[in-house]
SEVEX-709679 format. One record per residue: residue number from 1; chain; x, z, y of N, C-alpha, C in turn. Coordinates in Angstrom, 2 decimals. Atoms other than C-alpha are relative to their C-alpha. Example, Ala and Ser with C-alpha at 12.3 -4.5 7.8 and 13.67 -1.06 7.14 Angstrom:
<nodes>
NODE num cadena     n.u     n.w     n.v    ca.u    ca.w    ca.v     c.u     c.w     c.v
NODE   1      A    0.89    0.00   -1.19   12.30    7.80   -4.50    0.90    0.00    1.20
NODE   2      A   -0.82   -0.06   -1.19   13.67    7.14   -1.06   -0.77    0.73    1.09
</nodes>
This chain:
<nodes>
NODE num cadena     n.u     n.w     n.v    ca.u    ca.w    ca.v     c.u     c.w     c.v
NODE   1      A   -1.02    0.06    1.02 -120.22  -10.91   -7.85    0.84    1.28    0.09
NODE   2      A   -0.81   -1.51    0.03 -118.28   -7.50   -9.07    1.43   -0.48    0.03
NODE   3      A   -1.51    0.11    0.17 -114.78   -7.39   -8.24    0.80    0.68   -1.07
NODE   4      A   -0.18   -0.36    0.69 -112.60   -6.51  -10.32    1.70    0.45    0.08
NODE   5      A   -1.48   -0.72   -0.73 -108.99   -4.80   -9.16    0.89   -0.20   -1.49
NODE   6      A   -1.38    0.30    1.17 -105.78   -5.78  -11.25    0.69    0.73    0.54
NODE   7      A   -1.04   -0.86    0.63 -103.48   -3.16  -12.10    1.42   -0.26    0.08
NODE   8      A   -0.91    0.51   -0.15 -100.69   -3.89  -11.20    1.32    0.73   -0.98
NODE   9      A   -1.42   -1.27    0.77  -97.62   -2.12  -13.91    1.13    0.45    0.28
NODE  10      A   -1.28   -0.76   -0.52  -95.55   -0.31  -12.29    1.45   -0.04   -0.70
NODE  11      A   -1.24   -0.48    0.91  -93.25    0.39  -15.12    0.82   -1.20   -0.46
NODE  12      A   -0.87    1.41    0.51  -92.63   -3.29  -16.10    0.49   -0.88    0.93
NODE  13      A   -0.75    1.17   -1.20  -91.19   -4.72  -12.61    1.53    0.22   -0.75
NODE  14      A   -1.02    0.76    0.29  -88.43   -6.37  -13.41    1.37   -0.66    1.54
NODE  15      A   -0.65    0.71   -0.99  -87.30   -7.84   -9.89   -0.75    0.35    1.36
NODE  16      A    0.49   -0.21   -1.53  -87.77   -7.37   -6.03    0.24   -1.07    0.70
NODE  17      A   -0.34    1.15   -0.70  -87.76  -10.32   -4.04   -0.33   -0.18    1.38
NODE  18      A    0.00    0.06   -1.74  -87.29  -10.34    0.41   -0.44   -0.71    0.05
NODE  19      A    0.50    1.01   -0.41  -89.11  -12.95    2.00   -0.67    0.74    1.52
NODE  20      A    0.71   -0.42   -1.27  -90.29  -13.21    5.39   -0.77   -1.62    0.35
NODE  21      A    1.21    0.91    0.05  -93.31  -15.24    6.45    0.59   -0.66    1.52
NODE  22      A   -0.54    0.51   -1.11  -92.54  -17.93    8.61   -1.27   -1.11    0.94
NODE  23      A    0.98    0.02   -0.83  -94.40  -19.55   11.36   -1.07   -1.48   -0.85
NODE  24      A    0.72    0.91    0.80  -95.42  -22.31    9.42   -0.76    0.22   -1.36
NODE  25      A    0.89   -0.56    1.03  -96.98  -20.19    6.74   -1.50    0.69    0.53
NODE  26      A    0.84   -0.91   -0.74  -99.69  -18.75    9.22   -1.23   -1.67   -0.54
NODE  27      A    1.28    1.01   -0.25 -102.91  -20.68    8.75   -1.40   -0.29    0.93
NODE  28      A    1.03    0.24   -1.10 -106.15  -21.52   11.16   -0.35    1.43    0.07
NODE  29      A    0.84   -1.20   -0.46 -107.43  -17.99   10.83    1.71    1.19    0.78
NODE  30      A   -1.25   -0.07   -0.65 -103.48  -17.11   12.24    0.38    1.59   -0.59
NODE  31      A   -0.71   -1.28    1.04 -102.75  -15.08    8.95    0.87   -0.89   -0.98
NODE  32      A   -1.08    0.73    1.29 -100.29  -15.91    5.79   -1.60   -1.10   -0.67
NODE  33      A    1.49    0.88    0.73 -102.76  -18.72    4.12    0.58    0.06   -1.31
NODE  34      A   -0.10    0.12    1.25 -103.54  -18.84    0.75    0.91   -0.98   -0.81
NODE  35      A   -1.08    0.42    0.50 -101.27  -21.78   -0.32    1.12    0.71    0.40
NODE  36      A   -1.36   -0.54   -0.06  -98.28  -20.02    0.85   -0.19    1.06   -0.66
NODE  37      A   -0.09   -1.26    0.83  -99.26  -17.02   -0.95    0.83   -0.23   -1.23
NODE  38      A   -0.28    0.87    0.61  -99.26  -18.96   -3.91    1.66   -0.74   -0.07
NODE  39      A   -1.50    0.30    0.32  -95.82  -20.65   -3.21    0.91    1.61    0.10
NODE  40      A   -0.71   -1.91   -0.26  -94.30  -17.30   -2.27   -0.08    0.55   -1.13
NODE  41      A    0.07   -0.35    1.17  -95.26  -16.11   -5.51    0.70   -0.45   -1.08
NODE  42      A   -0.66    0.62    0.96  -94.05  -18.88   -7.35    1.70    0.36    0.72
NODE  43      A   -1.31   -0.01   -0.55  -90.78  -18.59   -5.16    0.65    1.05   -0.90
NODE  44      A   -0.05   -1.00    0.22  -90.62  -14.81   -6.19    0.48    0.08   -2.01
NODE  45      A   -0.17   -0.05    1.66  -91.19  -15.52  -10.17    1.06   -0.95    0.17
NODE  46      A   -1.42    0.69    0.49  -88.07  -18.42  -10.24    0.63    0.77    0.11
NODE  47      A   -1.37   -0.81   -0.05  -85.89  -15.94   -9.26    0.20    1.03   -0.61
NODE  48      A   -0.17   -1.27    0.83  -87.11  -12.79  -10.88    0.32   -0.75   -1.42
NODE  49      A   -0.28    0.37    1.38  -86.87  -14.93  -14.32    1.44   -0.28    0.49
NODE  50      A   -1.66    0.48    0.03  -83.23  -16.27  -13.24    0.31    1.27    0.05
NODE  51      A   -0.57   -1.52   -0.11  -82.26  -12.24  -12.70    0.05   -0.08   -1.69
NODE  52      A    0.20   -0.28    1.81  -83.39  -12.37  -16.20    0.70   -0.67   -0.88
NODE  53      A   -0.09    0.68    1.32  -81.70  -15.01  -17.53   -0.62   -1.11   -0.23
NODE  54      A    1.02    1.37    0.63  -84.71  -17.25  -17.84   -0.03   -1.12    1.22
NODE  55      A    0.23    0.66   -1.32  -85.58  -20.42  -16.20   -1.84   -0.54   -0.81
NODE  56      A    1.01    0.21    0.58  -89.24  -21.31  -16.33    0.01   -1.58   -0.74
NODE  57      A    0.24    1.50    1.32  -88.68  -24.99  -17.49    0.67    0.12   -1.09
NODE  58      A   -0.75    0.21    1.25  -86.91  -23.85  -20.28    0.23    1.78   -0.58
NODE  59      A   -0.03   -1.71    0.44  -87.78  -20.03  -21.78   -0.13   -0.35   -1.27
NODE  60      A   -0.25    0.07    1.11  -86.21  -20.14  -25.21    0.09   -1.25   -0.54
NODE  61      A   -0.13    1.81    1.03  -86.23  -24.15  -25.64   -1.64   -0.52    0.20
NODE  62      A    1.51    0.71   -0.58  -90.01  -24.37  -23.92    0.01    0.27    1.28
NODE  63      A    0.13    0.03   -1.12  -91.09  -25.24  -20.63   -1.25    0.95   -0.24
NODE  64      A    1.14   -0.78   -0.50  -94.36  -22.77  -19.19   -1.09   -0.95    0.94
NODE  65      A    1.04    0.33   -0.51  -97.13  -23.76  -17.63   -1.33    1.39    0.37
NODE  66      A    1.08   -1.37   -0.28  -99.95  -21.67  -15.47   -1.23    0.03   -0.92
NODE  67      A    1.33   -0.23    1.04 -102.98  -20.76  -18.02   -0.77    0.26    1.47
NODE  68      A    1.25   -0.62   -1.40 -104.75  -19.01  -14.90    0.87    0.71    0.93
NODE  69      A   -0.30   -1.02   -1.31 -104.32  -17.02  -11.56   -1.11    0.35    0.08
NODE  70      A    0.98   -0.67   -1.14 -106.07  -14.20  -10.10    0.69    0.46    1.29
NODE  71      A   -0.40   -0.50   -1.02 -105.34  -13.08   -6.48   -0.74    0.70    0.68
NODE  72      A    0.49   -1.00   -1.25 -106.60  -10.08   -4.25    0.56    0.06    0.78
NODE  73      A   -0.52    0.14   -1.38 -106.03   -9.82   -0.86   -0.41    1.16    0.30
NODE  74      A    0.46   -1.27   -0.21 -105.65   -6.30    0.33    0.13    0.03    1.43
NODE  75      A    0.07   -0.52   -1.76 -104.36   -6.67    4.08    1.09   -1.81    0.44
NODE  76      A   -0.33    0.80   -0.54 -103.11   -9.52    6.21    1.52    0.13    0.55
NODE  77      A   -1.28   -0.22   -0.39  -99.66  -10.73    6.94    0.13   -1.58    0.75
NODE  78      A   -0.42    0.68   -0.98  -98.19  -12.24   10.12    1.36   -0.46   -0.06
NODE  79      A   -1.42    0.69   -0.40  -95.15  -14.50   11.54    0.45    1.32    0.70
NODE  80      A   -1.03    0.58    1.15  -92.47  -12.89   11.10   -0.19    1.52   -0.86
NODE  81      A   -0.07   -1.12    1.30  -93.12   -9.98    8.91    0.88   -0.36   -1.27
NODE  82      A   -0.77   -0.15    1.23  -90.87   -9.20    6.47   -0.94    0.97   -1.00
NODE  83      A    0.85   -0.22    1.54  -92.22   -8.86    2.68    0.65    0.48   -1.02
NODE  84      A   -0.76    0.00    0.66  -91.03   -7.80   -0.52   -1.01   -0.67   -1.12
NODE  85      A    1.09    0.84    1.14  -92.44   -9.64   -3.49    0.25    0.79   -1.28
NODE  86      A   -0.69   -0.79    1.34  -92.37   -6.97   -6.47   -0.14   -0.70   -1.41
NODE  87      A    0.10    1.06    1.35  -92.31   -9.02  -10.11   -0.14    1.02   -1.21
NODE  88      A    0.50   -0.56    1.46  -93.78   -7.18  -13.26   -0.41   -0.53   -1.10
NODE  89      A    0.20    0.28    1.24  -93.93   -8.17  -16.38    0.22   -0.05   -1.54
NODE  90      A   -0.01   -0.78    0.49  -95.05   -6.28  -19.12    0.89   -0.79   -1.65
NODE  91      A   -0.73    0.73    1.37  -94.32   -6.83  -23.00   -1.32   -1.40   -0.20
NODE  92      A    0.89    1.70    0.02  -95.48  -10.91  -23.54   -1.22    0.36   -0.79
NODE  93      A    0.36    0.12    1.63  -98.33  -11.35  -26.18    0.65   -0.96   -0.79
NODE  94      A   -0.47    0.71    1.14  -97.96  -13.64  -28.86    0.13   -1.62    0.84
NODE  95      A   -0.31    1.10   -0.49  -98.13  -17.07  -26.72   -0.09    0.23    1.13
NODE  96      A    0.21   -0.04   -1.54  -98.16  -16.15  -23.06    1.22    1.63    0.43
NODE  97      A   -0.83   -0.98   -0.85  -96.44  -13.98  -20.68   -1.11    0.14    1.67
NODE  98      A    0.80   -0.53   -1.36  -98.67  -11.92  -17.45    1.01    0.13    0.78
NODE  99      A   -0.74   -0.61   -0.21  -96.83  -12.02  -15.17   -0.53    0.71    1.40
NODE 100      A    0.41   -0.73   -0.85  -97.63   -9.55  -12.24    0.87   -0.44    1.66
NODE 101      A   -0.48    0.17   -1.14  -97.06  -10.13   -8.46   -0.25    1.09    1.55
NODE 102      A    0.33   -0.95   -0.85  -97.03   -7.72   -5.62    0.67   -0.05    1.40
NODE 103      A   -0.47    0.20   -1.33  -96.63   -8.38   -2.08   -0.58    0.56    0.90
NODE 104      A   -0.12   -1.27   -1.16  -95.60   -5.47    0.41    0.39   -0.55    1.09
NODE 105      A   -0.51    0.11   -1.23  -95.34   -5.83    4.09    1.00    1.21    0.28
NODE 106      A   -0.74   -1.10    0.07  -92.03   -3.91    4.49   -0.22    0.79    1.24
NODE 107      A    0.22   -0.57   -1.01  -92.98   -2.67    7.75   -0.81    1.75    0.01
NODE 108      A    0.65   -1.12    0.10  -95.20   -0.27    6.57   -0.72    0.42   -1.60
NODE 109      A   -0.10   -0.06    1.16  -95.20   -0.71    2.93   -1.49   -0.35   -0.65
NODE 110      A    1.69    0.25    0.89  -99.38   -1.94    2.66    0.22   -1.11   -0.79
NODE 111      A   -0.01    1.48    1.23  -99.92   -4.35   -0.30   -0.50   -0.95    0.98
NODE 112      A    1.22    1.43   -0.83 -101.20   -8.05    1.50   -0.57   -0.56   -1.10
NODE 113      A    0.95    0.66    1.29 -102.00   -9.31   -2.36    0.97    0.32   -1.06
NODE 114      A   -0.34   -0.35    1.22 -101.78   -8.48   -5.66   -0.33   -1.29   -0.86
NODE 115      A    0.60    1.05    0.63 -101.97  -11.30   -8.32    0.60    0.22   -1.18
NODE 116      A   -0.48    0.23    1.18 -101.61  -12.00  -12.08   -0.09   -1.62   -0.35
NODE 117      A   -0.20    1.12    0.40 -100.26  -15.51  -13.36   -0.36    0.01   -1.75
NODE 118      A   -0.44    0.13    1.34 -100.63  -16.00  -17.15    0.73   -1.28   -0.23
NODE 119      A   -0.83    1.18    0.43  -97.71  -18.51  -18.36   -0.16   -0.36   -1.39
NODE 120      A   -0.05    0.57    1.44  -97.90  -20.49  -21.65    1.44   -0.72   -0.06
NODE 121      A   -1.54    1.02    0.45  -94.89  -21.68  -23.32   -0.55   -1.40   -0.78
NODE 122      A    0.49    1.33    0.70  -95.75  -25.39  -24.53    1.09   -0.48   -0.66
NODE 123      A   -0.71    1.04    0.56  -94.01  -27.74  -27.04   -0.12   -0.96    0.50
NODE 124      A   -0.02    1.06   -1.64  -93.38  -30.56  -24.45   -1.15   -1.44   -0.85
NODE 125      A    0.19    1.15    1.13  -94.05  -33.58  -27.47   -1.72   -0.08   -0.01
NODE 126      A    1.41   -0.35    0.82  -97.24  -31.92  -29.35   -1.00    0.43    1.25
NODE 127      A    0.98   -0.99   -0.72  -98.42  -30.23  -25.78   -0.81    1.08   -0.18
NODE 128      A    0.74   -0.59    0.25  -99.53  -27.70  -27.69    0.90    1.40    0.47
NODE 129      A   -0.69   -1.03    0.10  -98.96  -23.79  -27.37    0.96    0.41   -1.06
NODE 130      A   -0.75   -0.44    1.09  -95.92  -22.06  -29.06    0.30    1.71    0.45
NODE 131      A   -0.09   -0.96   -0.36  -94.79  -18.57  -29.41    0.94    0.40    0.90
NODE 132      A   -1.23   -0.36   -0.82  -92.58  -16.36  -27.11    1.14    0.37   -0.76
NODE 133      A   -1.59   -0.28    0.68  -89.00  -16.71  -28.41    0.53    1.63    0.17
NODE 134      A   -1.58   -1.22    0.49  -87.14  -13.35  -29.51    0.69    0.00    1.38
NODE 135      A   -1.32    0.04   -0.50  -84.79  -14.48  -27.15   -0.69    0.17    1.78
NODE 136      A    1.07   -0.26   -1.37  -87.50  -14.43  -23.90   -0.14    1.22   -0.09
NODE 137      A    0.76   -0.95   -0.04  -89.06  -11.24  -25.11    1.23    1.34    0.17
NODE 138      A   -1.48   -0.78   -0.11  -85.37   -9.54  -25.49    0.59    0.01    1.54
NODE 139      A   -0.40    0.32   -1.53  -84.42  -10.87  -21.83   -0.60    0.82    0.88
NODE 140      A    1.07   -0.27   -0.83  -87.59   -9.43  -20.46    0.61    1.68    0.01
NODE 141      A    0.35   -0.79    0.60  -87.27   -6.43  -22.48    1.51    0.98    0.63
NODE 142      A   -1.27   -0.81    0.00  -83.36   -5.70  -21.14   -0.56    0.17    1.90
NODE 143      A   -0.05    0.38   -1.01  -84.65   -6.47  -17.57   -0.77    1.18    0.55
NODE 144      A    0.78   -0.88   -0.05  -86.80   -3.81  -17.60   -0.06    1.29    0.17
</nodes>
């Protein structure tokens, strides 16, 4: 299977977020494990959207939901390394928002994983997709 390296956009971080890996994030192979990546990430996006303004259960009068994840793993991170979680995310399309994730071991600044989330904004009722509010894409757009 061809890999396929995500890009991470420099230009559209939005937020920096500290974190340090704690002993209970280490998993059997006695590295960061993949669920904690994962929460760490999500940790990283609540807060870069609150910097913004946004909260994900409620961007413009809709809650979000994950469409997909990808994650690469470029280098391994230990108890207690300190991290920074960088947050990018570019201009929305028309129903979704990418949002970009980037996590540096501050020690020596190597990436440990790169990932892209895509979020959908839903109408809670209909469950269906709706667009990104003006008022999201303006938030993003000042944050930037």
């Amino acid at each position: 299977m061809e890999r396929v390296k995500l890009d991470f956009p420099e230009a559209a971080i939005v937020y920096r977020h500290p974190m340090t890996v704690r002993i209970t994030d280490m998993n059997y192979g006695a590295h960061l494990g993949h669920d904690t990546v994962i929460s760490l990430m999500h940790e990283a996006r609540v807060a870069a959207l609150a910097h913004c303004g946004l909260d994900e259960r409620d961007l413009g009068g809709y809650p979000c939901v994950a469409a997909d994840l990808a994650v690469q793993y470029q280098a391994e991170a230990h108890w207690p390394d300190a991290l920074t979680v960088d947050i990018a995310i570019p201009e929305p399309g028309r129903k979704a928002l990418a949002v970009f994730h980037r996590i540096r071991r501050n020690s020596d600044e190597r990436v440990v994983a790169t990932a892209r989330v895509n979020l959908v904004l839903v109408e809670a009722e209909a469950r269906r997709a709706v667009a990104v509010p003006d008022t999201v894409r303006e938030a993003l757009a000042r944050a930037r």
